[in-house]
PDB file of N, CA, C and O in Angstrom:
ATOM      1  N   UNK A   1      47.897  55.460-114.736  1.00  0.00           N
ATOM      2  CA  UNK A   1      47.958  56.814-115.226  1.00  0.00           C
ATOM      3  C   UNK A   1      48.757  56.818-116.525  1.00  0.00           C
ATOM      4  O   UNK A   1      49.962  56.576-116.579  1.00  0.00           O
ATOM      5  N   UNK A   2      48.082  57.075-117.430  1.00  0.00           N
ATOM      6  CA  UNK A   2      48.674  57.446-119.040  1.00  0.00           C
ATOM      7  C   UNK A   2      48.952  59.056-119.518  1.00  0.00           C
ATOM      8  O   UNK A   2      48.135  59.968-119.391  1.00  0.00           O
ATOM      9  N   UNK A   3      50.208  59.161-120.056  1.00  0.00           N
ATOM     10  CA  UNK A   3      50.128  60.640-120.256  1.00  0.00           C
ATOM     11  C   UNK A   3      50.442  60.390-121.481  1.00  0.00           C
ATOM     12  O   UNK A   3      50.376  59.221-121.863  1.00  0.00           O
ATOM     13  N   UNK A   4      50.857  61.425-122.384  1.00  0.00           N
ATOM     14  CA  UNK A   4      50.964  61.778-123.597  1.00  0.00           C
ATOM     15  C   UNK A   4      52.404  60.625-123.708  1.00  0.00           C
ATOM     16  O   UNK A   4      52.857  60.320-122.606  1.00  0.00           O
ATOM     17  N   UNK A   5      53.059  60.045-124.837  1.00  0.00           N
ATOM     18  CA  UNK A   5      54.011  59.269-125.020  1.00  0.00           C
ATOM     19  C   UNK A   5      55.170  60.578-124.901  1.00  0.00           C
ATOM     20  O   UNK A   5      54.671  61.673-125.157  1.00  0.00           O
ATOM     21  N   UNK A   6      56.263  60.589-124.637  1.00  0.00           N
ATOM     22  CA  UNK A   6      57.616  61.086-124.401  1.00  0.00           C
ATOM     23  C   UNK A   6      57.945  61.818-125.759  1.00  0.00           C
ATOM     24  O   UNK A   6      58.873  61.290-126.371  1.00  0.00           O
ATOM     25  N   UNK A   7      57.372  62.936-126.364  1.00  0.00           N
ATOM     26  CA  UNK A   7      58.044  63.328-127.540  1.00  0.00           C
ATOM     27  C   UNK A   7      59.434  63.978-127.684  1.00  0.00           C
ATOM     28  O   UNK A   7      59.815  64.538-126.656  1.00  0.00           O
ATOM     29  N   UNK A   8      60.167  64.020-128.600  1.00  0.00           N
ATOM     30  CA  UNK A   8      61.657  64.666-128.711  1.00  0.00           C
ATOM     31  C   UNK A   8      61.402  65.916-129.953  1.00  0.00           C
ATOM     32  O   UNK A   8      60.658  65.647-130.896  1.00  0.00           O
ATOM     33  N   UNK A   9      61.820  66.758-129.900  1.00  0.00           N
ATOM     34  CA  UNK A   9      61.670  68.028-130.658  1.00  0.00           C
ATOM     35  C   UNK A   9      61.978  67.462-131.943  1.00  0.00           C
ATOM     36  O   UNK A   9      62.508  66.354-131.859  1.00  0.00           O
ATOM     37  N   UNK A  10      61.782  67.944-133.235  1.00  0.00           N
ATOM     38  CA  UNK A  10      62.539  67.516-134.120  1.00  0.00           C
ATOM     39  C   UNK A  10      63.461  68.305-134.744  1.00  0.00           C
ATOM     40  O   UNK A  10      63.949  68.028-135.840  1.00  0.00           O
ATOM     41  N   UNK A  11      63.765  69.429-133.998  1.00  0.00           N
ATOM     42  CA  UNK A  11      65.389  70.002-134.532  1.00  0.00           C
ATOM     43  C   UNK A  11      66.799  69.198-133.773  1.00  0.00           C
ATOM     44  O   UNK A  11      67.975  69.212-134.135  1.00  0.00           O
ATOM     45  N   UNK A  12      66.122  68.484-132.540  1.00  0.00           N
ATOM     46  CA  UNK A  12      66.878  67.575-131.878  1.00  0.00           C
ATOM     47  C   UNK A  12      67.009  66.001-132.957  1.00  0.00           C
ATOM     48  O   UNK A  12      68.029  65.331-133.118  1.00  0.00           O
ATOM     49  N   UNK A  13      66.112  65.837-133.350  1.00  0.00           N
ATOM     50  CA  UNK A  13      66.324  64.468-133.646  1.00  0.00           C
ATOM     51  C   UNK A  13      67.123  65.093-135.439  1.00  0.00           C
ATOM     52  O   UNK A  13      67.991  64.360-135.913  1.00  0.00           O
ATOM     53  N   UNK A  14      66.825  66.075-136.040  1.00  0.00           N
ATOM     54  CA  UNK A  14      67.324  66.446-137.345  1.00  0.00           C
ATOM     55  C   UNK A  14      68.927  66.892-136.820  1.00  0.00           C
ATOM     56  O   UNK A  14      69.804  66.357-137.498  1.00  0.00           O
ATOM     57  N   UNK A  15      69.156  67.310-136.305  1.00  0.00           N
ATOM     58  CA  UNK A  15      70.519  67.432-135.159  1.00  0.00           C
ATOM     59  C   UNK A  15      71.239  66.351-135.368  1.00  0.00           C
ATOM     60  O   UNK A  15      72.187  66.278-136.150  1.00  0.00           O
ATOM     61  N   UNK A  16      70.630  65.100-134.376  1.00  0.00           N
ATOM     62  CA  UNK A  16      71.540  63.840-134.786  1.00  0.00           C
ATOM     63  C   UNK A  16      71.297  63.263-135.841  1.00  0.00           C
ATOM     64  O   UNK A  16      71.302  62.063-135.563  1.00  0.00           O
ATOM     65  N   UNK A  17      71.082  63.396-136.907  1.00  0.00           N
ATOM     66  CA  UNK A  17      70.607  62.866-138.404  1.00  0.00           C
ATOM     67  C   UNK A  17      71.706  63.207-138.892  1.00  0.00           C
ATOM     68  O   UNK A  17      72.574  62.450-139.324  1.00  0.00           O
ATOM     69  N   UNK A  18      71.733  64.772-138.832  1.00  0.00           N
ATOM     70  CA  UNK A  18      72.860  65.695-139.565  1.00  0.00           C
ATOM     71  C   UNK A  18      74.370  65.322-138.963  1.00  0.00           C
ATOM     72  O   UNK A  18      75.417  65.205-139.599  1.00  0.00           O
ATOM     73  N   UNK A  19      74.151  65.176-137.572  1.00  0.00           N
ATOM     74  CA  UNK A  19      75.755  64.540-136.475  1.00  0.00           C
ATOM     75  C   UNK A  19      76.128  63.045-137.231  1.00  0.00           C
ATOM     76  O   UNK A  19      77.229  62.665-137.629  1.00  0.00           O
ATOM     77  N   UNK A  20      74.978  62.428-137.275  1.00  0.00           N
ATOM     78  CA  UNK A  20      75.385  60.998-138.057  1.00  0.00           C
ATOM     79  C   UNK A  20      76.033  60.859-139.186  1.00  0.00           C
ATOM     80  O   UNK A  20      76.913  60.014-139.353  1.00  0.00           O
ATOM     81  N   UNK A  21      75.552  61.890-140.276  1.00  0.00           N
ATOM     82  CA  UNK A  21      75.936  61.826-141.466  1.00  0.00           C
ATOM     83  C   UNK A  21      77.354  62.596-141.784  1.00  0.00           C
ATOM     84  O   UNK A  21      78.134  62.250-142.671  1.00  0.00           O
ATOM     85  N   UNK A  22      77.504  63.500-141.054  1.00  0.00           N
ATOM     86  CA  UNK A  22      78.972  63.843-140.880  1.00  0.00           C
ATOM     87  C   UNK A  22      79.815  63.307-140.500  1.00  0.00           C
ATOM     88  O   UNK A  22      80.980  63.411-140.882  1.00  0.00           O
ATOM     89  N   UNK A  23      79.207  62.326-139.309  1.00  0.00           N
ATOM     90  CA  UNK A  23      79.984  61.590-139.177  1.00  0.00           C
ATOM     91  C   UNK A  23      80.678  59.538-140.014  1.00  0.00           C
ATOM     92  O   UNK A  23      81.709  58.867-140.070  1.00  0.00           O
ATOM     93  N   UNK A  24      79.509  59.481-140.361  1.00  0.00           N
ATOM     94  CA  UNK A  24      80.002  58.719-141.016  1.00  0.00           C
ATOM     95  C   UNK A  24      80.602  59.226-142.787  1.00  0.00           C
ATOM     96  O   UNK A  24      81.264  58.490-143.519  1.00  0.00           O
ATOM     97  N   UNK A  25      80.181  60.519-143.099  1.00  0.00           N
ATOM     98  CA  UNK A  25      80.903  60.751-144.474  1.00  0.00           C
ATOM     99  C   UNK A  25      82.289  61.316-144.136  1.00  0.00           C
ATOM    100  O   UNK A  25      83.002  61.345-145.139  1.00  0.00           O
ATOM    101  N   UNK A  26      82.863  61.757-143.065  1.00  0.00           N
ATOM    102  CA  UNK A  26      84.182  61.768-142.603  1.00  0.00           C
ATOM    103  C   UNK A  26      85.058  60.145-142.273  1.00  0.00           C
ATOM    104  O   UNK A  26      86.252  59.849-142.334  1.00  0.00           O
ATOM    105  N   UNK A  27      84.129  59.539-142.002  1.00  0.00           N
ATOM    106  CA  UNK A  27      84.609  57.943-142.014  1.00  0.00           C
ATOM    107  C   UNK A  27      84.987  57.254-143.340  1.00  0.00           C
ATOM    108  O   UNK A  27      85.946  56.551-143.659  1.00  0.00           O
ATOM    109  N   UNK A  28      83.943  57.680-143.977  1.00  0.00           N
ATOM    110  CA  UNK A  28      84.056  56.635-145.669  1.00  0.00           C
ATOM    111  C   UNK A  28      85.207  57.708-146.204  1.00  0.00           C
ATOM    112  O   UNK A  28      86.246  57.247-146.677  1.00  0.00           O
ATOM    113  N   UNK A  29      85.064  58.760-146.145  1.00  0.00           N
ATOM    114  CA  UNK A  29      85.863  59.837-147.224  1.00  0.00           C
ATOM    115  C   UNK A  29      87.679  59.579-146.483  1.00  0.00           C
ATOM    116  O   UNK A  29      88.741  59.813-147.061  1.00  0.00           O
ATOM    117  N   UNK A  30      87.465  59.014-145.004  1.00  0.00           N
ATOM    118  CA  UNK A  30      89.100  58.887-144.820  1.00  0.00           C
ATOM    119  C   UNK A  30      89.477  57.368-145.203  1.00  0.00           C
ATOM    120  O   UNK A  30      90.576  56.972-144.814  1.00  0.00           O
ATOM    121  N   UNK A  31      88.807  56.643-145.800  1.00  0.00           N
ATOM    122  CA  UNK A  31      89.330  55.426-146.099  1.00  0.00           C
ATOM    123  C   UNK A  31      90.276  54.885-146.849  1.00  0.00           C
ATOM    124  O   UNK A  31      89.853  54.205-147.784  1.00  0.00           O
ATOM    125  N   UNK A  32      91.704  54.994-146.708  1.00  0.00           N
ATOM    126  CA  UNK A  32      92.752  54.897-147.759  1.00  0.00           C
ATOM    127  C   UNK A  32      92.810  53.930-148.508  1.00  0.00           C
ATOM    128  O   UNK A  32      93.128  54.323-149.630  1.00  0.00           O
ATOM    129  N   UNK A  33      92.629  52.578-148.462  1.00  0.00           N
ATOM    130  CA  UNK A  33      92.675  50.982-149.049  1.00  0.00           C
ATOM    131  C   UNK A  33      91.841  51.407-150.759  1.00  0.00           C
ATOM    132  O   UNK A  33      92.231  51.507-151.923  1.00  0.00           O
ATOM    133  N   UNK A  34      90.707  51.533-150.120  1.00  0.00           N
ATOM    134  CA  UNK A  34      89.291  52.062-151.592  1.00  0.00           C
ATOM    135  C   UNK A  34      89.117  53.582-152.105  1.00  0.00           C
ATOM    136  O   UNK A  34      88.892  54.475-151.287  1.00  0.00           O
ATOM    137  N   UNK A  35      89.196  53.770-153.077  1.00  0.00           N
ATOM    138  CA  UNK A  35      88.614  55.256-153.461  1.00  0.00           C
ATOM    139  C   UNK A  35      87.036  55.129-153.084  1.00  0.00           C
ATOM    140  O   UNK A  35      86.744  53.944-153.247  1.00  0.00           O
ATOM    141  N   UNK A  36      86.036  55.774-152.698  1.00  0.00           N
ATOM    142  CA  UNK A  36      85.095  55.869-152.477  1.00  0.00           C
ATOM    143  C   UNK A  36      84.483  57.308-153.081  1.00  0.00           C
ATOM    144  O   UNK A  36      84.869  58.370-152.593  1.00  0.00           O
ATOM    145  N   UNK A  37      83.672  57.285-153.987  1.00  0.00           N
ATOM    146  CA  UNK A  37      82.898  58.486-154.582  1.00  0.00           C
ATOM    147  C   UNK A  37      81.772  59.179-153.719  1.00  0.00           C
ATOM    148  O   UNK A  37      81.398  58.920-152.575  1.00  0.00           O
ATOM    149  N   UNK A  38      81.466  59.866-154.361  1.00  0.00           N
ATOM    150  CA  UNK A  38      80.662  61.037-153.556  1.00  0.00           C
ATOM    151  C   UNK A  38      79.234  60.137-153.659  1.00  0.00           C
ATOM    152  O   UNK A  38      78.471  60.683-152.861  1.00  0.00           O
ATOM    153  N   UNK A  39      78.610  59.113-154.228  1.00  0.00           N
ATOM    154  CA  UNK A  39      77.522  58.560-154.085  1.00  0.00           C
ATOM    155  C   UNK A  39      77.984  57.904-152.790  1.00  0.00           C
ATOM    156  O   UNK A  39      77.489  58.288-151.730  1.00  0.00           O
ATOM    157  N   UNK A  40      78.995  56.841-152.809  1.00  0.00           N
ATOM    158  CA  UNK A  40      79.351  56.015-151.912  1.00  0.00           C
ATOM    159  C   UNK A  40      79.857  56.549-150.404  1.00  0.00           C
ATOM    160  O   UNK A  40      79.744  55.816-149.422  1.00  0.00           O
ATOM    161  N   UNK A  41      80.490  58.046-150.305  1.00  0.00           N
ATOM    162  CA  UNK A  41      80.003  58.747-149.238  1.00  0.00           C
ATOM    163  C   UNK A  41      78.387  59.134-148.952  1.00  0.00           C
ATOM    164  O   UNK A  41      78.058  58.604-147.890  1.00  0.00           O
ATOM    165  N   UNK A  42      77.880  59.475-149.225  1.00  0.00           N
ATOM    166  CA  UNK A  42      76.649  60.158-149.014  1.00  0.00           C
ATOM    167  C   UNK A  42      76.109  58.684-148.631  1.00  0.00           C
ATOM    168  O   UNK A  42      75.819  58.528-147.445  1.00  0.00           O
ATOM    169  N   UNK A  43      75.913  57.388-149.663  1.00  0.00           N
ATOM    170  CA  UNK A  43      75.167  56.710-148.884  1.00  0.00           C
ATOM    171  C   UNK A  43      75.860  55.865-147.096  1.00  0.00           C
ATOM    172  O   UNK A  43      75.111  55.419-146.227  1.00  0.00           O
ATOM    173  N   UNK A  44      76.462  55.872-147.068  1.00  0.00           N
ATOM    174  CA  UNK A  44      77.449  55.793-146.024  1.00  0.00           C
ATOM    175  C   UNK A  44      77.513  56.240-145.205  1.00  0.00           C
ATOM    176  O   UNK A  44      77.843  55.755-144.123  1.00  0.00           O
ATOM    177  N   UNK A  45      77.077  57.844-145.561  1.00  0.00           N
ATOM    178  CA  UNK A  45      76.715  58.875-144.202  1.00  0.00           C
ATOM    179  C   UNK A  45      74.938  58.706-143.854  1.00  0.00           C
ATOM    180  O   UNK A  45      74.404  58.835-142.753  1.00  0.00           O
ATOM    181  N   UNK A  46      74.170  58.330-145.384  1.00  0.00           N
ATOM    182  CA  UNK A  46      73.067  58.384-144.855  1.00  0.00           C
ATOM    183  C   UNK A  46      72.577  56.779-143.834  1.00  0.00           C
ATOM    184  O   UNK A  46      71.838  56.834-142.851  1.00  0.00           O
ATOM    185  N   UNK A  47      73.103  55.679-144.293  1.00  0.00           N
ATOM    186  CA  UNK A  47      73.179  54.520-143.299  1.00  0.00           C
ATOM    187  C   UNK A  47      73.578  55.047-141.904  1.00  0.00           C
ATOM    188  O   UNK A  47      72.754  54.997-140.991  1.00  0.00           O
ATOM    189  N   UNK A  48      74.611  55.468-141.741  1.00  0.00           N
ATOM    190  CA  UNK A  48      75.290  56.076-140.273  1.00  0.00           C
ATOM    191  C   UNK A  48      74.070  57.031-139.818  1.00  0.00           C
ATOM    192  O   UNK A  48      73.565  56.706-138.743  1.00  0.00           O
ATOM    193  N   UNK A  49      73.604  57.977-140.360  1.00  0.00           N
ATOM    194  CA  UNK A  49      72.934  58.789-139.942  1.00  0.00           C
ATOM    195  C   UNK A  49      71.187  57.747-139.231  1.00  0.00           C
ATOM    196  O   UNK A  49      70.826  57.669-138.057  1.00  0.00           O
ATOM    197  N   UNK A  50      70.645  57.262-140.213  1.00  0.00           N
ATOM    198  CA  UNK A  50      69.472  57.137-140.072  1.00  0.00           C
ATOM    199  C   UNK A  50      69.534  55.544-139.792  1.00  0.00           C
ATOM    200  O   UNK A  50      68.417  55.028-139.825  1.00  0.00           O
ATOM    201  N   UNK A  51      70.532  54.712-139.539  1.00  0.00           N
ATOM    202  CA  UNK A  51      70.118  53.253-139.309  1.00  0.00           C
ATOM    203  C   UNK A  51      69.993  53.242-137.801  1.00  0.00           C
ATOM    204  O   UNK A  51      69.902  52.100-137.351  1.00  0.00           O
ATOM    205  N   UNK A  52      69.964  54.270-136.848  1.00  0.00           N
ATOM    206  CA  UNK A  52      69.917  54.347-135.622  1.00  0.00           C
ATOM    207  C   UNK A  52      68.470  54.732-135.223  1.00  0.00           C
ATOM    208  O   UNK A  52      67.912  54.377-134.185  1.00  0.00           O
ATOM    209  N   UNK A  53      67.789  55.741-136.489  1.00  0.00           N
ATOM    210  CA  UNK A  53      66.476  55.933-136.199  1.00  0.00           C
ATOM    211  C   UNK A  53      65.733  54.968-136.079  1.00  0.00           C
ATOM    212  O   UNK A  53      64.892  54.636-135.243  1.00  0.00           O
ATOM    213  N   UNK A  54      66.449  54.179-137.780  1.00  0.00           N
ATOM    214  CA  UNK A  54      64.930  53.018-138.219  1.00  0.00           C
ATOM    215  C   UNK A  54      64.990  51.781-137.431  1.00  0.00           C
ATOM    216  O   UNK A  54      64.064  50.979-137.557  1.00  0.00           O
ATOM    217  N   UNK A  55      66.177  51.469-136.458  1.00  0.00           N
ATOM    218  CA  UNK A  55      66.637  50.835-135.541  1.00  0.00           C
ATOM    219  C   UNK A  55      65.644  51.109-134.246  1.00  0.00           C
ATOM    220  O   UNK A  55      64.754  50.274-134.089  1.00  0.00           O
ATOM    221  N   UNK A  56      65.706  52.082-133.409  1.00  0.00           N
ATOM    222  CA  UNK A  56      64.693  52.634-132.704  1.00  0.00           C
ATOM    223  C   UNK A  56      63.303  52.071-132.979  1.00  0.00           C
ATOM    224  O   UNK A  56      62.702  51.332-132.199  1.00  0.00           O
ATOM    225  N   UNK A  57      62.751  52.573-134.406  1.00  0.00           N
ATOM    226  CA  UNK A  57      61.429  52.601-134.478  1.00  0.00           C
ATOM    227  C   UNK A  57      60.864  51.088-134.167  1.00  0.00           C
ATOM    228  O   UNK A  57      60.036  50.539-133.439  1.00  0.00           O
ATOM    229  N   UNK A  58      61.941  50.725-135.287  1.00  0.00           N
ATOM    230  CA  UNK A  58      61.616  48.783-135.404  1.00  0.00           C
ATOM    231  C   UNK A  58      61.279  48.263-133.752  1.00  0.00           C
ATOM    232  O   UNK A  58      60.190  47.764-133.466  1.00  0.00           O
ATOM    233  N   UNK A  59      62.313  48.451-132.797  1.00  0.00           N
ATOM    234  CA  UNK A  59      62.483  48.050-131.429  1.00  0.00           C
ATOM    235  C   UNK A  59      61.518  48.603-130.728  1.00  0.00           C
ATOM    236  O   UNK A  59      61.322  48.110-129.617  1.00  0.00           O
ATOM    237  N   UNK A  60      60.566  49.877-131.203  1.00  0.00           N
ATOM    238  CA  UNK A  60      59.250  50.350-130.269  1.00  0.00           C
ATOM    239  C   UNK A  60      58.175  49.891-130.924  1.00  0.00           C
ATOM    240  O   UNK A  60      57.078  49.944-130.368  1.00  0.00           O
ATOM    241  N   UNK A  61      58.293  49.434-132.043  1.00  0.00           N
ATOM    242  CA  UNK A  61      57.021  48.537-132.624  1.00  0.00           C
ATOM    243  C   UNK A  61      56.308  49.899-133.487  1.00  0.00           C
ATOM    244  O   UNK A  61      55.079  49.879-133.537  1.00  0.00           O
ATOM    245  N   UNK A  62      56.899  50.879-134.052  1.00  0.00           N
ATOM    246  CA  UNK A  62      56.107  51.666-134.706  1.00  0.00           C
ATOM    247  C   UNK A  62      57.200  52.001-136.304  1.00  0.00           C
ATOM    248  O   UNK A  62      58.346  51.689-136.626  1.00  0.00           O
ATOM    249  N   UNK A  63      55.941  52.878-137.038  1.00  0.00           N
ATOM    250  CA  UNK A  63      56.582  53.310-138.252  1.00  0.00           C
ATOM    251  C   UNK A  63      57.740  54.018-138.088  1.00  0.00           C
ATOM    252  O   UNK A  63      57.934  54.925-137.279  1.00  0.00           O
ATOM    253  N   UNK A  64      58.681  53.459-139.083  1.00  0.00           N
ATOM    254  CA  UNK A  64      59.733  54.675-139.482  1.00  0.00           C
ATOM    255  C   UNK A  64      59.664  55.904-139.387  1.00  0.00           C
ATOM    256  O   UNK A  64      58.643  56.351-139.908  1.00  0.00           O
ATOM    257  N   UNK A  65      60.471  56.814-138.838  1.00  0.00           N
ATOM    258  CA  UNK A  65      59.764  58.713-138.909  1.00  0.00           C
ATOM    259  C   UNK A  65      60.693  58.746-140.339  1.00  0.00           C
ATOM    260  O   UNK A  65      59.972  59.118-141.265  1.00  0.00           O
ATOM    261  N   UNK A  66      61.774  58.527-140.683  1.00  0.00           N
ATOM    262  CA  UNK A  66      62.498  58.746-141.605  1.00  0.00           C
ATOM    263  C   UNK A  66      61.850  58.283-142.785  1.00  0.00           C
ATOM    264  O   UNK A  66      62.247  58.809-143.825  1.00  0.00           O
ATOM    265  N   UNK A  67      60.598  57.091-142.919  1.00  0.00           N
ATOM    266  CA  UNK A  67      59.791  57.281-144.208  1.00  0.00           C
ATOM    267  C   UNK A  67      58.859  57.841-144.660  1.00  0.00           C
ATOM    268  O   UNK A  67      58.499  57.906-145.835  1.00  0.00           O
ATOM    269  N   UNK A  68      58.182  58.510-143.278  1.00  0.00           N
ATOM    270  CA  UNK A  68      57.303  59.662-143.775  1.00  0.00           C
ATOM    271  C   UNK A  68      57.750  61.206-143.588  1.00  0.00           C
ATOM    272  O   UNK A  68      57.039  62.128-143.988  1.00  0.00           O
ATOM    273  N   UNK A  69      58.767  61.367-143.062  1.00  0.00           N
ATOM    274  CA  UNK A  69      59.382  62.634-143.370  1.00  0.00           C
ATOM    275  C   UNK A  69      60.573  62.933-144.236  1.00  0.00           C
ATOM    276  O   UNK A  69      61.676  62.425-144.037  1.00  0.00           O
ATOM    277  N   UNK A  70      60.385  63.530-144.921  1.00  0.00           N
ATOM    278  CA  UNK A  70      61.604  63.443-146.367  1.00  0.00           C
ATOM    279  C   UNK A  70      62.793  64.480-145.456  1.00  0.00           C
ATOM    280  O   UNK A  70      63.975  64.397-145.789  1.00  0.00           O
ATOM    281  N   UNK A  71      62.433  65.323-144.443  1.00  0.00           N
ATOM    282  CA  UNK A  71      63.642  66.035-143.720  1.00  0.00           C
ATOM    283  C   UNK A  71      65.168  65.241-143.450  1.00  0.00           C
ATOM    284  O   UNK A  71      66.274  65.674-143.772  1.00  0.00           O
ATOM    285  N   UNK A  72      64.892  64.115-142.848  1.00  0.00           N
ATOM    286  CA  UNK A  72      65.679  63.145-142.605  1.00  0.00           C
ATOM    287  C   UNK A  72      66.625  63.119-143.589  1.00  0.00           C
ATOM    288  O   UNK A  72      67.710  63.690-143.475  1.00  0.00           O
ATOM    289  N   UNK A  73      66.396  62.697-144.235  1.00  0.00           N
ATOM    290  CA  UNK A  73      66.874  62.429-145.937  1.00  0.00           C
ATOM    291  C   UNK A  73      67.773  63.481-145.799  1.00  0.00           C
ATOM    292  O   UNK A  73      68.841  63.388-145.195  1.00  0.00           O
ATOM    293  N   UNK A  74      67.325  64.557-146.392  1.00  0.00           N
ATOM    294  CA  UNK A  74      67.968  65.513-146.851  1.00  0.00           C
ATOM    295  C   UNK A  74      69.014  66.165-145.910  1.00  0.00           C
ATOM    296  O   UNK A  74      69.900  66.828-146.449  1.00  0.00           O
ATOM    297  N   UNK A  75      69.005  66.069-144.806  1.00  0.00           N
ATOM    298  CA  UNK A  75      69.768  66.992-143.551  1.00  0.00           C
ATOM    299  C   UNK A  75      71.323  66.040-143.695  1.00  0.00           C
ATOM    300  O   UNK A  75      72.496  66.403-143.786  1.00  0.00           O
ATOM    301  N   UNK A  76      70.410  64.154-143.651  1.00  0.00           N
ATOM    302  CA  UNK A  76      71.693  63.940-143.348  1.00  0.00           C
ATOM    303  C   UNK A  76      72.159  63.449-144.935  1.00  0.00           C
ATOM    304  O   UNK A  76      73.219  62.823-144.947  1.00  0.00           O
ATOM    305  N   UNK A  77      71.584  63.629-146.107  1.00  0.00           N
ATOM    306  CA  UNK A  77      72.565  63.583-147.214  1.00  0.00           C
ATOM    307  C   UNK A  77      73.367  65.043-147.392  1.00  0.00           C
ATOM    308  O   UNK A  77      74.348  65.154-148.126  1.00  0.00           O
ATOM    309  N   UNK A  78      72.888  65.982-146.727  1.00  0.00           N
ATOM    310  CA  UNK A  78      73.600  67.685-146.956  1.00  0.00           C
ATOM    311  C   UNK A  78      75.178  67.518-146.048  1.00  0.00           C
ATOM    312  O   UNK A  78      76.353  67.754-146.329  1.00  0.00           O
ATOM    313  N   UNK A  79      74.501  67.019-144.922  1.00  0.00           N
ATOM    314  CA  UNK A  79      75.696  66.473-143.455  1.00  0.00           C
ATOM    315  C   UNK A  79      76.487  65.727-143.984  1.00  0.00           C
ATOM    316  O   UNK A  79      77.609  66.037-143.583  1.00  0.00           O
ATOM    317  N   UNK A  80      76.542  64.668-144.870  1.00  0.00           N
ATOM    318  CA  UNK A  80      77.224  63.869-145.072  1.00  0.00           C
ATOM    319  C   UNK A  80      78.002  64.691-146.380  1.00  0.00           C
ATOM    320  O   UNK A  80      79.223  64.736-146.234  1.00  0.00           O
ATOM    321  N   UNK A  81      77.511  65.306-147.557  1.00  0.00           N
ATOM    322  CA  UNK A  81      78.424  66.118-148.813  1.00  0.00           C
ATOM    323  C   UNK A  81      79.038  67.160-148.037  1.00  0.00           C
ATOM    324  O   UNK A  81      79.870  67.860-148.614  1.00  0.00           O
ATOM    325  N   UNK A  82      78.689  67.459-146.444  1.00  0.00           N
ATOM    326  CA  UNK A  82      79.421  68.912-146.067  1.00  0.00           C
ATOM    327  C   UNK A  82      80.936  67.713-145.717  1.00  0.00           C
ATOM    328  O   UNK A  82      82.080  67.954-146.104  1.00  0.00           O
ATOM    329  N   UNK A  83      80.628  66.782-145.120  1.00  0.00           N
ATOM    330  CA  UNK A  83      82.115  66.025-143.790  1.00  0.00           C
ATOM    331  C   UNK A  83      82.505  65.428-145.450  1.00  0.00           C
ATOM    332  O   UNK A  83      83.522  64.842-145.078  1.00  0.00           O
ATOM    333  N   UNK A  84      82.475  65.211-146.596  1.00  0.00           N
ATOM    334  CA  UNK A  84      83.231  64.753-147.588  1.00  0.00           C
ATOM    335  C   UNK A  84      83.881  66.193-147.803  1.00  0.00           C
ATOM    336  O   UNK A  84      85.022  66.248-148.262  1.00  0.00           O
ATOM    337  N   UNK A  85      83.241  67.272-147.509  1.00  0.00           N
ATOM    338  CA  UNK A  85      84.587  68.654-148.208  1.00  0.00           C
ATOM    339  C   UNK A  85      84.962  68.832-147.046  1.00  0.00           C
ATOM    340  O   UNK A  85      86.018  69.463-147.087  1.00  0.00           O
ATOM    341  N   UNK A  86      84.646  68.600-145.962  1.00  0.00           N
ATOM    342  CA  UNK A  86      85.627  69.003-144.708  1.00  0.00           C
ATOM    343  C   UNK A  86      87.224  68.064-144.603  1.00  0.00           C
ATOM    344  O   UNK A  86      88.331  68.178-144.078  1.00  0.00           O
ATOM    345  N   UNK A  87      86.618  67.309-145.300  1.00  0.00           N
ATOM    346  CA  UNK A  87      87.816  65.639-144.950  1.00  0.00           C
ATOM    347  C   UNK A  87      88.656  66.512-146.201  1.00  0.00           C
ATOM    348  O   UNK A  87      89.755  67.020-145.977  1.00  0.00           O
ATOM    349  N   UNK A  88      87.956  66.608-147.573  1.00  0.00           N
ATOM    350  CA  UNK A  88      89.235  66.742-148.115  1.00  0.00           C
ATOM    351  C   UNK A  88      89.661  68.617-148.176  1.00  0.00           C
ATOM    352  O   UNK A  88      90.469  69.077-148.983  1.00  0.00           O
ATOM    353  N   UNK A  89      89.068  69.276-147.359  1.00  0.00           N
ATOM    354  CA  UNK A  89      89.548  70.378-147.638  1.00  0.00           C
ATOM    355  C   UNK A  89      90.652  70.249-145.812  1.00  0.00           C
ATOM    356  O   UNK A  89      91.431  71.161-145.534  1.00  0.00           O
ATOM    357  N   UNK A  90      90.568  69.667-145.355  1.00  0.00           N
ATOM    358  CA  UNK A  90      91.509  68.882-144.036  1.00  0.00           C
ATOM    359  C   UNK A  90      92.899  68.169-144.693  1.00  0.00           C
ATOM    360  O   UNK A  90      93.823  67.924-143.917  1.00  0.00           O
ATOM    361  N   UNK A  91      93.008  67.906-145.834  1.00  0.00           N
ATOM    362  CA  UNK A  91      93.765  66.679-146.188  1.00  0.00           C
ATOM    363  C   UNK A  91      95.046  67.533-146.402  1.00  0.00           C
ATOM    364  O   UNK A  91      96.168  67.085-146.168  1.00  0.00           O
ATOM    365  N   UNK A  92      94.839  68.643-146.807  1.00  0.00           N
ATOM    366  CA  UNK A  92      95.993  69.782-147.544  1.00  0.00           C
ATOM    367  C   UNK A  92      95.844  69.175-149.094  1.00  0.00           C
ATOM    368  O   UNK A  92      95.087  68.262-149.422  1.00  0.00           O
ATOM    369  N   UNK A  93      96.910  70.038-150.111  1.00  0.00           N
ATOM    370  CA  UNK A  93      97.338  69.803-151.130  1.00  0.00           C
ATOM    371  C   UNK A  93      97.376  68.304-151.436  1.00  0.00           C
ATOM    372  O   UNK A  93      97.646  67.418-150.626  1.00  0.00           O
ATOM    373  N   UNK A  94      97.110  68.177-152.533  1.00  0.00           N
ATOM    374  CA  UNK A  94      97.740  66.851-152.789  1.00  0.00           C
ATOM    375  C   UNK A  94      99.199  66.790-153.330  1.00  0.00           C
ATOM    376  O   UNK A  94      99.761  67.822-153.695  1.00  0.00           O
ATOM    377  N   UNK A  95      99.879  65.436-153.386  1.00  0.00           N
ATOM    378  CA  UNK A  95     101.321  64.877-153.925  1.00  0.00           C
ATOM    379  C   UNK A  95     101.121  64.631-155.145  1.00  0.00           C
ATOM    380  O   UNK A  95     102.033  64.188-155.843  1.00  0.00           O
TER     381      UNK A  95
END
């Protein structure tokens, strides 16, 4: 018996795109050792965000969703420039 394959909504999967990228641009943006710029956050959040998708896909033997949908992209590069002003609007004043 075959049924339809297991689909996931995609405000769920744009959800954790956006959770990823916040979360890793709160990671790079607290890094004290390196200054890290707003390119080098964003890509940082977008690796965190989407290397879990293209990880997935690879391991079920199918295409990337993150290369034919440009949503991806954008949710978690927005997610990731929001957790770089959260980190430094968190930090207080500067010295």
């Amino acid at each position: 018996m075959s049924g339809p394959p297991f689909q996931v909504a995609l405000w769920i999967e744009l959800t954790a795109a956006a959770l990823g990228g916040l979360q890793g641009a709160l990671f790079a943006a607290g890094e004290r050792r390196g200054r890290i710029d707003v390119l080098g956050v964003v890509v940082i959040g977008l690796a965190v965000a989407l290397g879990g998708s293209v990880l997935r896909d690879i391991v079920l033997d199918q295409r990337p969703v993150v290369i034919w949908k440009n949503w991806y992209l954008l949710v978690a590069a927005a997610a990731a420039v929001l957790g770089l002003l959260l980190r430094r609007c968190s930090r207080g004043p500067t010295r």
